[in-house]
C-alpha positions in Angstrom: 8.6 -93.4 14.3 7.6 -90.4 12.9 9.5 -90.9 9.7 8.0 -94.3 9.4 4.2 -92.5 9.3 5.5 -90.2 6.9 6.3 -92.8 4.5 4.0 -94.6 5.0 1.1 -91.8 4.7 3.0 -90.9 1.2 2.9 -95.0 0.3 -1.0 -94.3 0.4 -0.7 -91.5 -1.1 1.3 -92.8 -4.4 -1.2 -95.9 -4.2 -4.2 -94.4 -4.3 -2.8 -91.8 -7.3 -2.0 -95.4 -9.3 -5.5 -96.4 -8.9 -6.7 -93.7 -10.6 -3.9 -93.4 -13.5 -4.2 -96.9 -14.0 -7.7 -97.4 -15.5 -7.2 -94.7 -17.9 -4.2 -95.9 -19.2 -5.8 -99.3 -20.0 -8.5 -97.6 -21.6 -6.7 -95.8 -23.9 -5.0 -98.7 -25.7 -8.1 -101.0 -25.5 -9.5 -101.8 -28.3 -13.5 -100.4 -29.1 -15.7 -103.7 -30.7 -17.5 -102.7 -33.4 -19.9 -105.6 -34.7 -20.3 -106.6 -38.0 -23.1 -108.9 -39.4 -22.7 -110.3 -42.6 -26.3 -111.9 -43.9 -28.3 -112.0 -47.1 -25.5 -110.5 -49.2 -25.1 -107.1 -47.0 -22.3 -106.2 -44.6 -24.1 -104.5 -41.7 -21.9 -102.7 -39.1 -23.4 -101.8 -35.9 -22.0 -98.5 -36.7 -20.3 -96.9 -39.6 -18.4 -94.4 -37.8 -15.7 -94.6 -34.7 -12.9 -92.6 -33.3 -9.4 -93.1 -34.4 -7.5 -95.9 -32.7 -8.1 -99.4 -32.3 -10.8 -101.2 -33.0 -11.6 -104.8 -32.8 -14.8 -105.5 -35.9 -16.4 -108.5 -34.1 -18.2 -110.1 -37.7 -20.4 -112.7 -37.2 -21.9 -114.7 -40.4 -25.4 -114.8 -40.1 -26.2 -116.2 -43.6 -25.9 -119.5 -44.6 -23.2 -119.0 -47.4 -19.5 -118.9 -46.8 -18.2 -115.2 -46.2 -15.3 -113.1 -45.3 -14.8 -109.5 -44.6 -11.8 -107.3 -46.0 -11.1 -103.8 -44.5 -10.1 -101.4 -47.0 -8.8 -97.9 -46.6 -9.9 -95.9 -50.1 -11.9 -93.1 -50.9 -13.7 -95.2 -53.7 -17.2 -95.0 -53.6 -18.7 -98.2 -51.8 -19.9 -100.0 -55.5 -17.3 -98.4 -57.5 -14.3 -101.0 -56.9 -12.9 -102.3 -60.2 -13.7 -106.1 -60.6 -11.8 -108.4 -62.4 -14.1 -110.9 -64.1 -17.9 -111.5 -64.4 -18.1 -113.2 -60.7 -14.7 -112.5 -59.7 -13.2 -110.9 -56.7 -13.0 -107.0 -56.2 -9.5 -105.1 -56.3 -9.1 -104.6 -52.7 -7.4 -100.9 -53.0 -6.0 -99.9 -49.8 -6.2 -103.5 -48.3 -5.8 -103.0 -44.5 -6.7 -106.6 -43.8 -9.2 -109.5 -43.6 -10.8 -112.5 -41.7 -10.4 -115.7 -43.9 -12.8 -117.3 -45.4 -15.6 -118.4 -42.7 -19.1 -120.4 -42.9 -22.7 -119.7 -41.7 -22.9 -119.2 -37.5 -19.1 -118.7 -37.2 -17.6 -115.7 -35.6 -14.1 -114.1 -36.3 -12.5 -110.5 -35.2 -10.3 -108.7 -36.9 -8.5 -105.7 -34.5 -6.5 -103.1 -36.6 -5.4 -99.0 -35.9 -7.9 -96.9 -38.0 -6.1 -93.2 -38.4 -8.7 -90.4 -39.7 -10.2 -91.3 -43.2 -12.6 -93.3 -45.6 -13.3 -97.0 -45.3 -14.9 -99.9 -46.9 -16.0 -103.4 -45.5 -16.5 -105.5 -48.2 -17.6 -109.3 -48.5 -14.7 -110.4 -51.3 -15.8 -114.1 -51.9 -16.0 -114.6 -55.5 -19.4 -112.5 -56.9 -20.5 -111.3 -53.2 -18.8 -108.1 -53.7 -21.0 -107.1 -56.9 -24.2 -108.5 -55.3 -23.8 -105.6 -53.2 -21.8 -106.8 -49.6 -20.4 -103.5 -48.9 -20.6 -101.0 -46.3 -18.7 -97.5 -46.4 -16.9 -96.7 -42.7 -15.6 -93.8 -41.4 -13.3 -92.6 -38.9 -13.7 -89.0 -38.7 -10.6 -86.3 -38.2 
């Protein structure tokens, strides 16, 4: 009998010790939002800095043109991208990744692993890059 108290008081024991560990561990790999609107030729992200790790950019069209929004990782000054073409499309140096194409109300995320560095959000439908949609990021060391 006794042993059977002894296990069982070191069953709570171990339980109550995974309730604790637990929530931490999910927290750690979760990913943090951060929202994007994209809207009268601006990218506007909720914030423009976040720890390293994941995050999940939660952009939302707002305008009522088509848009899309391309992550790069480059120490390029936000309006200093080379551009092929009058109204073409910006050189996406350092291309992380990117939400397709997406029209006005519509809502897409995009989750990726940001290490330490310099980013840029950029709007890369044809001209909306030079009409000024970008927004420098960071993610601080």
């Amino acid at each position: 009998m006794r042993r059977q108290s002894h296990l069982l008081l070191m069953w709570f024991v171990l339980s109550a010790l995974a309730a604790l560990v637990a929530p931490v561990a999910v927290a750690e790999t979760a990913a943090r939002s951060v929202t994007v609107r994209l809207t009268d030729y601006r990218v506007l992200p909720s914030v423009t800095s976040i720890a390293t790790g994941r995050v999940t950019f939660v952009v939302h069209n707002t305008d009522n043109v088509p848009h899309n929004l391309v992550v790069l990782r480059t120490s390029i000054a936000p309006k200093s991208l080379p551009v092929t073409g009058p109204h073409g499309r910006a050189q996406e140096v350092g291309r992380m990744e990117g939400t397709p194409v997406f029209y006005a109300e519509q809502t897409r995320r995009l989750t990726l692993s940001l290490s330490p560095g310099r980013y840029l959000l950029i709007c890369n439908v044809p001209g909306h890059y030079q009409k000024g949609m970008v927004a420098a990021f960071l993610v601080p060391q």
